[in-house]
C-alpha positions, 0 to 999 in steps of 0.5 A: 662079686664081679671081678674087672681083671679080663679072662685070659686063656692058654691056647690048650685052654682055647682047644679044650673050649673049642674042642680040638686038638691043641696043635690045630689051635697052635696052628691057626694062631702061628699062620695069623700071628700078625692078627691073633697076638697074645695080650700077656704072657705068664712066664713062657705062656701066652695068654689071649682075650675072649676077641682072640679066642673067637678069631681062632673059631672063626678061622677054624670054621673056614678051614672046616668049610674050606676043607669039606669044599675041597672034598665036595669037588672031589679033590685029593688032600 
């Protein structure tokens, strides 16, 4: 039976489906809050869609990219 309710996911939910730690997905969704809102909150959680979840990869694999640039250039970080 298909249920109608949507998935919503935790940021440590988020990081275990990525693969990173907790703090990077935190991170990403404290500097793009104005893009990035939770859809709901369960006591002090908050809780986000599968769009969400996919802008936070999304801007986790431009850091990534950002950050092997850098490196390649031969930039100290």
């Amino acid at each position: 039976m298909v249920n109608g309710a949507p998935q919503l996911q935790t940021p440590g939910v988020i990081a275990d489906e990525l693969g990173v730690p907790v703090s990077r997905v935190l991170y990403v969704l404290q500097k793009r809050s104005h893009d990035i809102r939770p859809i709901g909150r369960a006591g002090v959680l908050r809780l986000y869609d599968r769009a969400a979840v996919e802008m936070v990869r999304n801007e986790l694999q431009t850091m990534d990219q950002r950050h092997l640039v850098v490196n390649q250039e031969g930039r100290r970080d």
